[in-house]
N, C-alpha and C positions, 0 to 999 in steps of 0.2 A: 454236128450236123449243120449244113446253111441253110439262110431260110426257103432259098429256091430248090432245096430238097424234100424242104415238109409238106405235110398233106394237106395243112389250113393255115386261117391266118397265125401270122408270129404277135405273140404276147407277151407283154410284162410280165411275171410272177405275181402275182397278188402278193405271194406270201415276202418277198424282199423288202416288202410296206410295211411298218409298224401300224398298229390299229388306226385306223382317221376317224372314228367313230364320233359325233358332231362338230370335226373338225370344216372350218370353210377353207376352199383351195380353189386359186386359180391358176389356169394352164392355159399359158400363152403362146399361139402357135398351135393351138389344141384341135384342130383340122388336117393336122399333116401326121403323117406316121409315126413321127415319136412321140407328138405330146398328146393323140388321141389314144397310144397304148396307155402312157402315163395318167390318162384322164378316167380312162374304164378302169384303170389298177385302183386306182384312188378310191372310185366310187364303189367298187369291190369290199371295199376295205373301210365305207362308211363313209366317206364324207362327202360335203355339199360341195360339187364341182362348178365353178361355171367356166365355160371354156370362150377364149379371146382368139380370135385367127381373122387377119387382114383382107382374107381370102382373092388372096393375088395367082392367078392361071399358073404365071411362070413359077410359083412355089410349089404347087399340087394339091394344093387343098384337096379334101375330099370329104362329102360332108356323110357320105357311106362309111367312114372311119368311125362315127363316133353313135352307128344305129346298132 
């Protein structure tokens, strides 16, 4: 299936994450589509996220990615 055929947004799997349970992780670029899926899998999956993103227009940030 592509993602412009599904009903909602497209996700990570939480489950393709081994446990991060008090693991610290940063995700850089963590504003844009892949590192904010990577960032909600993460924190899904227990650990302390904090996300980096330069938030430049021409990139697409979007800080709706990460609510």
């Amino acid at each position: 299936m592509f993602p412009s055929e599904t009903t909602g947004p497209v996700r990570l799997d939480p489950a393709a994450l081994p446990d991060l349970t008090g693991a610290k992780v940063v995700v850089t670029g963590g504003l844009g589509f892949i590192g904010s899926n990577l960032a909600v899998a993460a924190s899904e999956k227990g650990a302390k996220v904090t996300v980096l993103d330069a938030c430049l227009p021409q990139y697409g940030f979007n800080f709706a990615n990460v609510e």
